[in-house]
N, C-alpha and C positions, 0 to 999 in steps of 0.2 A: 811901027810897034813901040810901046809906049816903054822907059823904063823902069828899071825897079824902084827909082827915086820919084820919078812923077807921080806911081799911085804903086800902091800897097793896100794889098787884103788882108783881113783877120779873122776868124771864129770869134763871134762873142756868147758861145754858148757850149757847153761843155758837150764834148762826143759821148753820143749816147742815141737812146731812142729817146722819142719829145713830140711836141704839139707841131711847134717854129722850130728852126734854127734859125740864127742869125750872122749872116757875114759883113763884115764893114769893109767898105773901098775908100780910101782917102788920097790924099795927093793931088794934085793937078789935072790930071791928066784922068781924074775919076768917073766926072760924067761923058769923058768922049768915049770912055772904056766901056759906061753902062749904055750908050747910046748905042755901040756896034751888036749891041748884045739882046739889048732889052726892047720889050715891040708895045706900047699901050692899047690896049685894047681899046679907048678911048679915040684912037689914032691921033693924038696930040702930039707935039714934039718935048721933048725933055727940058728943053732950052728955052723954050716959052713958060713954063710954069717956075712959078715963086716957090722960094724953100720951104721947108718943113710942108710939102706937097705929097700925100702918099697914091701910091696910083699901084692897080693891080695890072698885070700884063704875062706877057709872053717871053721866056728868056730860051734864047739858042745854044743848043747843048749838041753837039755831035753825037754823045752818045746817044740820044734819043731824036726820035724823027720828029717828034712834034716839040720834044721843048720844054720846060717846065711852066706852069703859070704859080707865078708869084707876087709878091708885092714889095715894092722898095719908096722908101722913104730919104726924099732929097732935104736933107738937112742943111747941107749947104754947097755948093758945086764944087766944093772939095773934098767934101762926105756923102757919103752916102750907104743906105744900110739897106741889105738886101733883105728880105724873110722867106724863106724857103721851109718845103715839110722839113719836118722835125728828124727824122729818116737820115741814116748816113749818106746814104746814096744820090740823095735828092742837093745834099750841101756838096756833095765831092763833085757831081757832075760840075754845078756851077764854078765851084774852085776851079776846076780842069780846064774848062770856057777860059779862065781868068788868066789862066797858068798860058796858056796856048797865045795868049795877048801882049807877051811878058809882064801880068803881074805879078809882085813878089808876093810873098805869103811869110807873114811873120806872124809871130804867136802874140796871143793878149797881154802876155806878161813883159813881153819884148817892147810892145806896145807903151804900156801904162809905167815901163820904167823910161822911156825915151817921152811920156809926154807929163808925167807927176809933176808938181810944186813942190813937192816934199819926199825928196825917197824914202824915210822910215815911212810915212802913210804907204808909199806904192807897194811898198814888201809885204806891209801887214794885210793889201786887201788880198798879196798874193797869195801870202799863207792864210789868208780867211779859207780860200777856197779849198787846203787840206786841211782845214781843224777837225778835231776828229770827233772833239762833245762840245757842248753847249760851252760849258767853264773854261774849256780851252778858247771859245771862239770869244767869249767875254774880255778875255786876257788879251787878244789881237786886238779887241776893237777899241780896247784904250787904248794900245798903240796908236792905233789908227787917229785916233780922235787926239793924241797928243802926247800922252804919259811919259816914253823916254825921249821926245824930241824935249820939252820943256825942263827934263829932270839932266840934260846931258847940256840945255845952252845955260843952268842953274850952275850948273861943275866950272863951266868954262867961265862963269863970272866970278866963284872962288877962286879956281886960278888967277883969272886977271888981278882978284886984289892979295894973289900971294896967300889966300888961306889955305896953306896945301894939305893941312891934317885934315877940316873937314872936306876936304875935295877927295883925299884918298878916303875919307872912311865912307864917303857917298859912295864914291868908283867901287870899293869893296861890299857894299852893297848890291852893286848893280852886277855883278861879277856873281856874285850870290843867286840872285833872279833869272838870271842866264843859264844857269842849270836847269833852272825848269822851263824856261824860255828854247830852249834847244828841243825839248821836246812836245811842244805845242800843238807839233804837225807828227810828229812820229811818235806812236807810243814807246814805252820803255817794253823792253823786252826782257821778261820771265820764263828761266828754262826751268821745267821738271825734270829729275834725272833719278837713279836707281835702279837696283836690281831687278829683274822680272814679275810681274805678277805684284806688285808692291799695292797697286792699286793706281797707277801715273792717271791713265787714262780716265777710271771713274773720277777722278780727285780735279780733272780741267774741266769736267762735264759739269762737277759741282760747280767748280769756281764760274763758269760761262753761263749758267742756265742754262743749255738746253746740249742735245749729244754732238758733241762735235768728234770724239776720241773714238774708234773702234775698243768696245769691254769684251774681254776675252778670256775664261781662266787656262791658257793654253801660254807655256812661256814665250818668249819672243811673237807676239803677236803686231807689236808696234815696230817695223823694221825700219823707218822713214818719220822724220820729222811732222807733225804734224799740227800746225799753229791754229788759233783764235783769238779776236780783238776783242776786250769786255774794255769794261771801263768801272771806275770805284772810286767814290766821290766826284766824281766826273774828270777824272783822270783817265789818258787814255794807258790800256797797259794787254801786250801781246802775251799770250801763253806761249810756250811750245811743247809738246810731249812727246819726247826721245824713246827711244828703246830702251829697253830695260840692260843694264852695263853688265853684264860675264864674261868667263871664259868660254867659248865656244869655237867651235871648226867650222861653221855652217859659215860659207862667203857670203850669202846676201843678209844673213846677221850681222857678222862681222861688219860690216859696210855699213850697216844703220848704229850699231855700235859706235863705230868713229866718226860717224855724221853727229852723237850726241855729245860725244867729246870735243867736235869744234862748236856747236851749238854752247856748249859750257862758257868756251873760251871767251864768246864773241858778245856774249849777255848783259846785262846792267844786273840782274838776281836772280841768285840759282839755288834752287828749292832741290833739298833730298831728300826723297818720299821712302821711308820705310817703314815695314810693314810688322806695324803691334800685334799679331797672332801668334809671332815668333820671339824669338830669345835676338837678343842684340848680341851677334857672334863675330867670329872674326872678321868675314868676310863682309859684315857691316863697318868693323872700324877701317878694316884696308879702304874699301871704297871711301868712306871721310874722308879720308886722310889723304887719299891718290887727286882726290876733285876738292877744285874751288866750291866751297859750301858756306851759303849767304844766309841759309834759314833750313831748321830741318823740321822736318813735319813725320810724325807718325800717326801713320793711316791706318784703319780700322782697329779702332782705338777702342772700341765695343767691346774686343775680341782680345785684347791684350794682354799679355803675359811677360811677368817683369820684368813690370814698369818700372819699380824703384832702381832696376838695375841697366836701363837705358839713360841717356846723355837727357840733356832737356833741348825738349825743341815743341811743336805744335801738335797738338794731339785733335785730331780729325776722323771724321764717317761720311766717307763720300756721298755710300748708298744712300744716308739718312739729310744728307746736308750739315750735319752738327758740325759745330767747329768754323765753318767755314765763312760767316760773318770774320769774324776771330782773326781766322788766316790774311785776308784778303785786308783789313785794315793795318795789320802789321807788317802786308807787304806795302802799303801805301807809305805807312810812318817813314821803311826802311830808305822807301825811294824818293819821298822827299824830306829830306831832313829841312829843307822851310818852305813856308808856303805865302806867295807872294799875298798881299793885301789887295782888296778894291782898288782900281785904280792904280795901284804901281806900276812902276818904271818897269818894262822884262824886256830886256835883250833880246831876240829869236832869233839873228843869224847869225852864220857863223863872221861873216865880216865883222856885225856888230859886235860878238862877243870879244873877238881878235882885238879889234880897237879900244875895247874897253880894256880889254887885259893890258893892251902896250901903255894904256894913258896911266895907268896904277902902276905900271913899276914904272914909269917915267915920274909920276907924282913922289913913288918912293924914294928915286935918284933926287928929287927936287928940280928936276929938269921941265920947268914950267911950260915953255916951248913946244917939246918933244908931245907931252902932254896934251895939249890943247891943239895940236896941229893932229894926232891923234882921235881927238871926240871931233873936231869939226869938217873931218871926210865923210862924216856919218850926216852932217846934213845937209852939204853940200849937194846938187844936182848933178 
């Protein structure tokens, strides 16, 4: 039985339904693993044919009497890539086969950080595979292609020659782009919050395009968190729409209640939605004042009744959509206060961002050293 060092498997295709899957076998010990397994229908041997040879055949599966037929591609007698249906079942059997052989099974990320030339490329093609719009995946793939590897070995040649102002005022740049670098692969998350009936739900329908909110003119109809991903300017950014905040007895309110209270807490921008048909009363400013409020929007603005006597904040029509161009750029403004250039340098992880933070205050101590032993963990293998 072979071990987990001679040869290793991996998925090179993301779990799902699909045409193919594809599993890789690599290691030493890869083609005697696919020879106990795999049958050519050809009846050729494995070991007589020349690389990058594909051949269709027969693979032994315990779970199944007959077997899967498939096709693998001998890349080189230390690779080898299997293609199987596309179907979970049809890739898990042969995993199982592999498993049962002792081979180990490591993930593609596992993979391509243990075999990269450059770790910042290996991270960015990792996070390519969460980006979440087009703009976000633009911004990875300068990474990829070089952006902060070349802008971070640029700092390190300031330091060597003692230029530490422009070294920290790069570093505080790129310290900068890291903010929105962190969020590349996870959108920013936007809570709605307010009173009942304010309009929460029609007002995420608007912001989303299409009904994601149960509309309801019945209070507490939202008793459970309920989220959507849009995106605006090609920024990715989460809604969520809480229950409507009161005083009430009712326990399975009360519960959604304090589910929109930690949803508040845990947010990057939180929206308070009240509702223009009515008078701005007390029980409008308590709640201000009790919640974190990042922007306040009044909704059904059609319908409003002093106005000159309400705070300022966004004035919107779910039902109509007005307004809500409006809304939706000035949460963008809010949440990025800069917005990286073509081709900039953007940090996106968190180690990156770590090291870039210790190399700036090390630049600010003038601790030249500390600094540059700092940026060059980041390119190191």
């Amino acid at each position: 039985m072979p071990s987990s060092v001679e040869c290793q498997a991996l998925m090179l295709t993301p779990r799902g339904r699909g045409a193919v899957a594809t599993i890789r076998l690599q290691g030493t010990a890869a083609l005697g693993v696919v020879t106990q397994l795999f049958r050519p229908l050809s009846g050729e041997s494995l070991t007589s044919l020349p690389s990058a040879s594909i051949v269709v055949g027969q693979w032994q599966c315990k779970s199944s009497s007959h077997g899967e037929r498939l096709v693998i591609c001998l890349r080189a007698p230390e690779q080898i890539d299997v293609h199987c249906h596309g179907g979970w079942s049809a890739a898990a059997a042969v995993l199982m086969s592999l498993a049962e052989l002792g081979v180990d099974q490591i993930t593609w990320e596992d993979w391509l950080a243990a075999h990269g030339s450059d770790p910042i490329a290996s991270a960015a093609l990792v996070a390519l595979a969460s980006a979440c719009t087009e703009r976000t995946a633009t911004v990875l793939l300068d990474q990829y292609a070089g952006a902060l590897r070349r802008e971070i070995e640029s700092i390190c040649d300031l330091l060597e020659a003692r230029d530490m102002a422009v070294a920290e005022a790069r570093l505080g740049e790129l310290q900068a782009n890291g903010l929105v670098g962190m969020r590349l692969t996870q959108p920013w998350r936007v809570v709605l919050c307010g009173r009942p009936n304010v309009g929460k739900s029609s007002l995420i329908n608007a912001m989303v395009g299409y009904r994601r909110a149960i509309v309801h003119d019945r209070s507490g109809t939202t008793r459970d968190v309920v989220t959507a991903v849009t995106a605006w300017q090609g920024w990715p950014i989460e809604l969520a729409d809480t229950a409507g905040i009161r005083e009430t007895q009712g326990a399975v309110e009360s519960a959604g209640i304090e589910r929109a209270h930690r949803e508040v807490e845990s947010s990057d921008l939180v929206l308070l939605v009240a509702d223009a048909s009515h008078r701005w009363d007390n029980e409008d400013i308590r709640l201000a004042d009790s919640l974190r409020v990042d922007l306040l929007i009044h909704n059904k603005a059609d319908i409003g009744v002093n106005c000159a006597l309400r705070p300022a904040g966004w004035s919107t029509i779910a039902t109509t959509g007005e307004g809500i161009d409006q809304l939706m750029s000035g949460i963008a403004r809010h949440l990025l206060s800069r917005c990286p250039l073509p081709g900039a340098a953007v940090p996106f992880t968190c180690a990156q961002n770590t090291a870039i933070s210790d190399a700036l205050v090390a630049t600010q101590s003038a601790d030249r050293d500390a600094a540059t032993t700092a940026l060059t963990s980041l390119l190191a293998c």
